[in-house]
PADOZA-954090 format. One record per residue (C-alpha): residue in three letters; x, y, z. Coordinates in pm, whole numbers, padded with zeros to 5 digits, always signed. Layout:
ALAXYZ;...
***
This chain:
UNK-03038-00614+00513;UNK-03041-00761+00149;UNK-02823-00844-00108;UNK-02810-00451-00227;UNK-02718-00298+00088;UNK-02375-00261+00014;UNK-02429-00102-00278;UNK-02426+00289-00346;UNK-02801+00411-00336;UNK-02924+00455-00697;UNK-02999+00845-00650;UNK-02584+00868-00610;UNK-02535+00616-00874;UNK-02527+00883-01162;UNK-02260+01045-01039;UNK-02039+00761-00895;UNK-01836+00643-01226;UNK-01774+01019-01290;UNK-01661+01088-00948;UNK-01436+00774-00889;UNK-01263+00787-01241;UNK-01230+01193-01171;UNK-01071+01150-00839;UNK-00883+00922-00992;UNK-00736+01122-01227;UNK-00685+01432-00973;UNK-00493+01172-00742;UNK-00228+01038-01059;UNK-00196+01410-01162;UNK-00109+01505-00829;UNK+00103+01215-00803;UNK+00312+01262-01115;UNK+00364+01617-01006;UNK+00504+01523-00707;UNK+00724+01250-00872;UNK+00885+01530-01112;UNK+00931+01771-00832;UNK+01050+01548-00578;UNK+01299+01311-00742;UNK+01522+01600-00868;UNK+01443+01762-00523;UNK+01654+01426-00340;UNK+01869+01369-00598;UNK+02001+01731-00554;UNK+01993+01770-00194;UNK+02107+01372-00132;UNK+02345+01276-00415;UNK+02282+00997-00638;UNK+02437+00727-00433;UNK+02225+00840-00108;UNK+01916+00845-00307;UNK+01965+00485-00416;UNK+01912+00407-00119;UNK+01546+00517-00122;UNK+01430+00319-00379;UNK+01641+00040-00258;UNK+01455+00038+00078;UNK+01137+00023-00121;UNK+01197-00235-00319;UNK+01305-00475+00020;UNK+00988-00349+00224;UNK+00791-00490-00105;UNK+00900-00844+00037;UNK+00701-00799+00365;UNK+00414-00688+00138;UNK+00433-01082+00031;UNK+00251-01161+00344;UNK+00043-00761+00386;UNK-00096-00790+00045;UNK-00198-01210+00087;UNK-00381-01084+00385;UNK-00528-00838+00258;UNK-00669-00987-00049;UNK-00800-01214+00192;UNK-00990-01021+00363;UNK-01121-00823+00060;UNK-01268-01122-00105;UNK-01441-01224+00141;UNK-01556-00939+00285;UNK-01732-00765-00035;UNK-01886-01105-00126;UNK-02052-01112+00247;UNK-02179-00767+00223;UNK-02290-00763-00134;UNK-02507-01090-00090;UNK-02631-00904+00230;UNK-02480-01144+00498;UNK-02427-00895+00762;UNK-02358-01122+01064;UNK-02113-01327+00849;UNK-01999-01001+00769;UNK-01899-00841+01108;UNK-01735-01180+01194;UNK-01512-01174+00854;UNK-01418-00792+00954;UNK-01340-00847+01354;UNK-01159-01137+01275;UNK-00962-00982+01007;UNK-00885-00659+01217;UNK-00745-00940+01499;UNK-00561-01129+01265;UNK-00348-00869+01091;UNK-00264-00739+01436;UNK-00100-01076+01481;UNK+00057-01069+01141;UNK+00218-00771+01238;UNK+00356-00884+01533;UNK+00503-01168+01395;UNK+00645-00990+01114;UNK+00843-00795+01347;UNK+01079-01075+01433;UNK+01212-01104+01040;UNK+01213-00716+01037;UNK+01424-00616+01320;UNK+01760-00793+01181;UNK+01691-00713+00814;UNK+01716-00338+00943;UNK+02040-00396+01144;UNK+02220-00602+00902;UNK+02123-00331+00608;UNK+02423-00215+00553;UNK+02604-00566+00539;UNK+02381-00650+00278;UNK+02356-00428+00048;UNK+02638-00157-00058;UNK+02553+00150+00151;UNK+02780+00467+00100;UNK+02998+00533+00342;UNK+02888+00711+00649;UNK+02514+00656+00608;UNK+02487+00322+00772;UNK+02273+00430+01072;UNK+02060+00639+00834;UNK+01997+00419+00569;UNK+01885+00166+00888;UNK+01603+00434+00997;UNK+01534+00470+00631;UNK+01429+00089+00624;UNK+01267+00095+00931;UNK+01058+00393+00836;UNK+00973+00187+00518;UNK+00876-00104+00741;UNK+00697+00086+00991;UNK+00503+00160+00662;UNK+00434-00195+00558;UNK+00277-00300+00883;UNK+00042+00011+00942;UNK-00086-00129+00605;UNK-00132-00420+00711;UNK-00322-00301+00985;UNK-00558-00099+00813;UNK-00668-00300+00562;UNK-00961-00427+00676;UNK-01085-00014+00750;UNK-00952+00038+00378;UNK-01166-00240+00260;UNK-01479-00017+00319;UNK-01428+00273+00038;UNK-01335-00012-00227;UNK-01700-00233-00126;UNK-01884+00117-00142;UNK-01714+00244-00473;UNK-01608+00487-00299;UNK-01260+00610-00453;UNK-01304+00954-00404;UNK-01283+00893-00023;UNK-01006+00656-00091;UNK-00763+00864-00373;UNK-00870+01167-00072;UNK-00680+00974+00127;UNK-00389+00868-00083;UNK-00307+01205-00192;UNK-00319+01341+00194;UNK-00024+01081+00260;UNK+00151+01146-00029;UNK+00165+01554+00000;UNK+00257+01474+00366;UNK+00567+01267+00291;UNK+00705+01439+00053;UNK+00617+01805+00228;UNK+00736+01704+00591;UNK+01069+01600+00386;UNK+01135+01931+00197;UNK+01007+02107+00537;UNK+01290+01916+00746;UNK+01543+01991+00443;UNK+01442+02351+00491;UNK+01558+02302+00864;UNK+01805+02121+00871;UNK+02110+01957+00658;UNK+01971+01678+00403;UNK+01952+01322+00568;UNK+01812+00975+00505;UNK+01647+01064+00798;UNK+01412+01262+00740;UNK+01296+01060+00427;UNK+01220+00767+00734;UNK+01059+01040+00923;UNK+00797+01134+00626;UNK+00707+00768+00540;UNK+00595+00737+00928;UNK+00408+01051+00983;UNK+00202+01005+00651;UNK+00159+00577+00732;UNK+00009+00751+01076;UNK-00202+00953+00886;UNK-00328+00724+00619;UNK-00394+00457+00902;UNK-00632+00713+01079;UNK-00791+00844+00781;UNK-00901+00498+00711;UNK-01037+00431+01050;UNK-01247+00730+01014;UNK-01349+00648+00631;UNK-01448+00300+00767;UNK-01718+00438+01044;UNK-01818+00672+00791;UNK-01883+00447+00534;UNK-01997+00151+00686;UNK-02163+00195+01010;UNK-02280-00147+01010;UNK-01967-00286+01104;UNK-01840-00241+01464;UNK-01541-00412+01635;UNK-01660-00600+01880;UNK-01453-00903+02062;UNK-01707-01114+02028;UNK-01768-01127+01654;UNK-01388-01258+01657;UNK-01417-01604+01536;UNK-01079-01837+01487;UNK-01300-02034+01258;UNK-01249-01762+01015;UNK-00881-01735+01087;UNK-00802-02064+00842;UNK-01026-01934+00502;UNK-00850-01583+00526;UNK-00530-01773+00594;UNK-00570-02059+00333;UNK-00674-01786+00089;UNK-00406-01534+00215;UNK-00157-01757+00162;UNK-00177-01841-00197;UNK-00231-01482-00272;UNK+00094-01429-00093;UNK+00288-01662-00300;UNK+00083-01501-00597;UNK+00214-01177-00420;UNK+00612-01311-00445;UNK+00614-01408-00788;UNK+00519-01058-00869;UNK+00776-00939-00620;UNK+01032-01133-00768;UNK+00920-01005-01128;UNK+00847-00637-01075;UNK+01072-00519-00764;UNK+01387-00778-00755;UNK+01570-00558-01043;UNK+01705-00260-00805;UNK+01845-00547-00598;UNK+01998-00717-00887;UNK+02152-00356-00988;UNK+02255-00289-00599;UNK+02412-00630-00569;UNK+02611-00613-00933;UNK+02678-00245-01011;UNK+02685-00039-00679;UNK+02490+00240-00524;UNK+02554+00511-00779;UNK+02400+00275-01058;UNK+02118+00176-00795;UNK+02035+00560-00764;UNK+02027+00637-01117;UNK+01807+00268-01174;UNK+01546+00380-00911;UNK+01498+00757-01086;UNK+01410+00608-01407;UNK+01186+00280-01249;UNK+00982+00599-01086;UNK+00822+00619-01441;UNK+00691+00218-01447;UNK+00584+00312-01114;UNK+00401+00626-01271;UNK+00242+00353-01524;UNK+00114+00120-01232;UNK-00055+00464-01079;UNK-00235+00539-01350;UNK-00311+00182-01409;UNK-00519+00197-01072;UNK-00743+00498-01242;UNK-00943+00180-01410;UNK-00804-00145-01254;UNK-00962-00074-00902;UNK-01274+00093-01040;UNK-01372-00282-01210;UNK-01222-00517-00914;UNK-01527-00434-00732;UNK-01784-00474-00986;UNK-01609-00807-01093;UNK-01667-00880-00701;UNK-02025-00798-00752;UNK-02113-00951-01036;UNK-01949-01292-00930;UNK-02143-01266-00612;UNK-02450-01254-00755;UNK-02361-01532-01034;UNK-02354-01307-01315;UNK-02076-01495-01516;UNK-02149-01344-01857;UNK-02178-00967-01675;UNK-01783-01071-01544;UNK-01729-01187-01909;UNK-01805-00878-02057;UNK-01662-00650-01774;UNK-01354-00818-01793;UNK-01265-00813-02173;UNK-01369-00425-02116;UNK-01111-00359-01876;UNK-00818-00522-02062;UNK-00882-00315-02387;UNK-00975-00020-02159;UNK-00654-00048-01995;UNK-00427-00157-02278;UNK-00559+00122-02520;UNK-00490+00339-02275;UNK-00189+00306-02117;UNK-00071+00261-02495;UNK-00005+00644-02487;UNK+00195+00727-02193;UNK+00376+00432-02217;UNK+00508+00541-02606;UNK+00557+00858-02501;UNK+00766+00771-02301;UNK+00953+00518-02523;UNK+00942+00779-02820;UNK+01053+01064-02565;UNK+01286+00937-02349;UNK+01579+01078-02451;UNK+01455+01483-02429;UNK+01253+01398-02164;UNK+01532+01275-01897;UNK+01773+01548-02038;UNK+01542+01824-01932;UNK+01399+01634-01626;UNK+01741+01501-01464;UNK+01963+01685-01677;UNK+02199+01552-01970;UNK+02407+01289-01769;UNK+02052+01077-01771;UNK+01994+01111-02131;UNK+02188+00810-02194;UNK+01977+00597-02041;UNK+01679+00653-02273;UNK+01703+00269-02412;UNK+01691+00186-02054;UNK+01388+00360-01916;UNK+01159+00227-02304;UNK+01262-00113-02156;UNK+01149-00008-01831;UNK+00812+00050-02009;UNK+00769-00049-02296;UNK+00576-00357-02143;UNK+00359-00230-01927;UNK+00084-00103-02165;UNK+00029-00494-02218;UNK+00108-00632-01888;UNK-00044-00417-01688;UNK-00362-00420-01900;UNK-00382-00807-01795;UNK-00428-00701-01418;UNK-00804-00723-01416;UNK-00785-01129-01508;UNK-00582-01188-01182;UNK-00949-01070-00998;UNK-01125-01308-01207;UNK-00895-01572-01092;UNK-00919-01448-00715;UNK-01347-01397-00750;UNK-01319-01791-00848;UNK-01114-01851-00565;UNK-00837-01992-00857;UNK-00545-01816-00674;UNK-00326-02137-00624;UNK-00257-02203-00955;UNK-00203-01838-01012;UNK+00042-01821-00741;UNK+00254-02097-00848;UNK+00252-01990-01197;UNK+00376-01622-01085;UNK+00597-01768-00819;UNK+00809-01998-01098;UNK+00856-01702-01326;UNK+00934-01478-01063;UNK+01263-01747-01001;UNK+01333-01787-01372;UNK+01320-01376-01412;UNK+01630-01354-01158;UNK+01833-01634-01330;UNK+01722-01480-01639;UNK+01872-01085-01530;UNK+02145-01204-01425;UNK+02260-01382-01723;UNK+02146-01122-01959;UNK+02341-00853-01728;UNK+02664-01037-01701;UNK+02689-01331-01934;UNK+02573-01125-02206;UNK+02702-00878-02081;UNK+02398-00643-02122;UNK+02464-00454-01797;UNK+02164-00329-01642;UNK+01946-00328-01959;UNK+02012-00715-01924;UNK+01795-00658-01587;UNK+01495-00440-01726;UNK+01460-00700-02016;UNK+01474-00981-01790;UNK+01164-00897-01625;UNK+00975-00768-01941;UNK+01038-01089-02114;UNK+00898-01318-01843;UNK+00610-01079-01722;UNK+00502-01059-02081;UNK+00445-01456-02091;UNK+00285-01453-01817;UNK+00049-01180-01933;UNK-00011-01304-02277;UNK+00052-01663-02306;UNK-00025-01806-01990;UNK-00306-01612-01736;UNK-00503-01481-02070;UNK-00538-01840-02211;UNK-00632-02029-01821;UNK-00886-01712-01715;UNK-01073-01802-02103;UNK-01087-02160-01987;UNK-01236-02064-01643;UNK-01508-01879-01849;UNK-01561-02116-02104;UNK-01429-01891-02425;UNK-01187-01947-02688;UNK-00797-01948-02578;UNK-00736-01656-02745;UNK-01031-01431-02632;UNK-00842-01156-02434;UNK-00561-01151-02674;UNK-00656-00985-02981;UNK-00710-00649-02693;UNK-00374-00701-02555;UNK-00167-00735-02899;UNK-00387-00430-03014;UNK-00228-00245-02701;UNK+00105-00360-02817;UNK+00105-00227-03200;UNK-00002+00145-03030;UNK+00278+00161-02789;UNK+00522+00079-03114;UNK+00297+00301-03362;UNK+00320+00599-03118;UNK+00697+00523-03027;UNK+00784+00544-03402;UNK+00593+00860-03444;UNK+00774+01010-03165;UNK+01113+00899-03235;UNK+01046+01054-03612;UNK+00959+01366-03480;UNK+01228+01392-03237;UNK+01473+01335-03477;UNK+01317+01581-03733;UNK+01243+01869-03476;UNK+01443+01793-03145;UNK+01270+01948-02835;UNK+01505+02149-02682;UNK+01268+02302-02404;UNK+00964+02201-02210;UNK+00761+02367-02435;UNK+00822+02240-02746;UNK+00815+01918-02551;UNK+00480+01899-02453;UNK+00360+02041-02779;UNK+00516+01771-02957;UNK+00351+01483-02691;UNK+00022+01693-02709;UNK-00012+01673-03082;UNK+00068+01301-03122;UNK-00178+01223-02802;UNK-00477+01385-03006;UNK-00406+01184-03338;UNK-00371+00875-03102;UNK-00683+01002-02935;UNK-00883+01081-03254;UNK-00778+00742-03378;UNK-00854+00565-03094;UNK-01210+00732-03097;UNK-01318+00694-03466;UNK-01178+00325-03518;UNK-01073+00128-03188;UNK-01334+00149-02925;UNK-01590-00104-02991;UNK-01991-00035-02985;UNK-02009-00279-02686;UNK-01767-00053-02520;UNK-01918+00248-02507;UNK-02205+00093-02425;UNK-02023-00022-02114;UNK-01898+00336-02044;UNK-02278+00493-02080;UNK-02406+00220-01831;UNK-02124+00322-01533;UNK-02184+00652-01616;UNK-02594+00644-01583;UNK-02643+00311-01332;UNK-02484+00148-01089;UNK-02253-00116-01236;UNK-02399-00414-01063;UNK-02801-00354-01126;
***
């Protein structure tokens, strides 16, 4: 086997950027669609104080992803850089040791688990009467967690083999499943919690055995076999794993602490109303993952094979890809807000318009600077990541909670917390260290990332001007309004922002295989 095996063959290669990007954007149309149907859908049948406690349960599962998602960068790494530079009995070692090793993982993440879903409702403010349900609710998130933790090293396969349409296949199959074995029980039987917990298990069964299957399908070269397990493996996944997972807290602490924050300082009602509007930054991290996954593994590749200025040019790529891009949903949604929530949630949410642009206003930048952290973790540079991450993730709490009740902000005080201290990160710190590691001016990726910034406030303005002119009063008149400003932004962004080496870039994935 050489150092191509892993690759797609070149006669598929044509069609591969097409068909990952295009599944891509079936699986965040499919998942917005459910977002907009389904949030309503609990929030009518559950009340806004139950409902809190859905994306309250989320947010403390995300904690035990410290440790899943350390692991399973872990094992990513190291896997695609055995397979792409051919190594396939360092290879089947890597993947039976990591299939052995999250099994253990999981195990001993039970012991933490079992009392943090008994002592739920002490914890946190649960409305009364919905104690033992909001405890299956966690559990059901947990149960989550670990299955994927499990399957991570079988989900490894369809990201080494590009192969996202396999992958978002799969990701849409467990979303339609949650949410549809949910409304089905509803249909049944009086709204509960518990059905919620019962959809998150079913469709973590079913993702963890569509990956099992993807895995033989897609890479029949690696087999579980007892043997191939190797403890002397166990410390590099764990040494690796580990700073990721700090890496992993810091973001934790930065992106999911807030709903805690709100829980802990202004009650259930105010967590349930907090959680409906974070859907949308969630909605911005989905689409996010149309690009950021499609480069990770050609970073991966490239590295492998020592092709630092092919990373270079990859990388500065995906930032502007990503910032220009998520520059238009994201001042949409700022420009928007207000007609937008009235018509989704209804006119009690309108209100809370400043709230959700803080939400997002951010992201268009921040999440733009997601392809630098696999530059970091390609040059194994996660440490000093991690503690970075790790120290803002403490100062952001401090932070929200002076801004919420010294300030007295309330919970805006919370959603700027983390947008003020994510945004260093993203712009002053990680930008300026990942030039360093590749030998370019400190301000290389910057001039991309402020660019993403002035179109999130251009189209924001533009919005809020036409709002207040012509005030959508319907869906209609909504979406024209959106659609119009989206092809200006688009035209624009065509004619005078996308650079020559760009679409260059974007001809290349779409005619060759991104590593030859």
């Amino acid at each position: 086997m050489n150092a191509r095996a892993a690759a797609p063959p070149r006669d598929e290669a044509s069609g591969r950027f097409v068909v990952n990007v295009g599944s891509s954007l079936v699986y965040v149309v499919l998942n917005t669609g459910i977002m907009f149907w389904y949030i309503p859908f609990l929030l009518k049948h559950l009340g806004v104080a139950a409902y809190g406690m859905v994306p309250l349960s989320s947010s403390l599962v995300m904690f035990a992803m410290i440790v899943c998602e350390g692991v399973n960068g872990a094992i990513y790494r190291n896997l695609a850089i055995d397979l792409n530079r051919g190594n396939l009995p360092a290879a089947q070692r890597t993947f039976n040791s990591a299939v052995m090793l999250t099994i253990a993982v999981s195990c001993f993440l039970l012991v933490p688990m079992a009392p943090a879903v008994w002592l739920f409702p002490q914890l946190f403010e649960v409305p009364p009467g919905l104690e033992g349900a909001a405890r299956f609710l966690l559990a059901g998130s947990f149960f989550t967690a670990l299955t994927f933790l499990v399957g991570s090293p079988f989900d490894a396969s369809s990201l080494i083999t590009h192969r996202f349409d396999v992958r978002n296949a799969i990701r849409s199959a467990v979303a339609l499943s949650r949410v549809g074995i949910v409304a089905l029980c509803f249909l049944v039987w009086p709204a509960s919690l518990l059905h919620v917990g019962l959809g998150l298990i079913a469709s973590a069964l079913l993702g963890l055995g569509s990956c099992v299957i993807a895995w033989r399908r897609l890479t029949p070269q690696l087999r579980l076999h007892r043997a191939d397990v190797d403890p002397h493996h166990f410390r590099p996944l764990l040494n690796f794993g580990a700073w990721s997972a700090v890496n992993t807290a810091g973001m934790l602490l930065l992106m999911q602490v807030d709903l805690l924050i709100v829980n802990a300082l202004f009650g259930s009602t105010m967590t349930g109303r907090y959680g409906a509007l974070l859907a949308f930054a969630v909605l911005m991290h989905t689409l996010a993952e149309v690009v950021i996954p499609i480069f990770s593994p050609m970073i991966m590749a490239r590295y492998a094979i020592g092709d630092v200025t092919g990373v270079r040019r990859l990388l500065e790529s995906a930032v502007g890809f990503l910032a220009f891009g998520l520059a238009l949903p994201v001042g949409l949604l700022c420009g928007l807000g207000r007609p937008l929530l009235s018509l989704w949630l209804g006119p009690d949410f309108a209100e809370f318009d400043m709230l959700l642009a803080v939400l997002v206003a951010h992201l268009a930048v921040n999440l733009a600077g997601r392809p630098i952290g696999y530059l970091l973790t390609a040059h194994n540079k996660v440490k000093q990541q991690g503690l970075v991450t790790l120290v803002l993730g403490v100062v952001n709490i401090g932070l929200a909670v002076a801004l919420a009740l010294w300030a007295n902000w309330g919970v805006l005080g919370i959603a700027a917390a983390a947008a003020i201290v994510w945004t260093l990160k993203n712009t002053l710190i990680l930008p300026v260290y990942a030039a360093r590691v590749l030998g370019l001016d400190w301000w290389a990726f910057l001039p991309r990332l402020a660019g993403g910034a002035a179109a999130v406030l251009g189209i924001a303005l533009a919005c809020r001007a036409l709002a207040a002119e012509w005030p959508p009063l319907d869906w209609i008149s909504l979406a024209a309004m959106a659609g119009a400003i989206s092809a200006l932004y688009l035209i624009i962004l065509i004619g005078f922002i996308i650079r020559p080496d760009d679409r260059k870039l974007i001809s290349r994935l779409i005619l060759r295989r991104a590593h030859d």
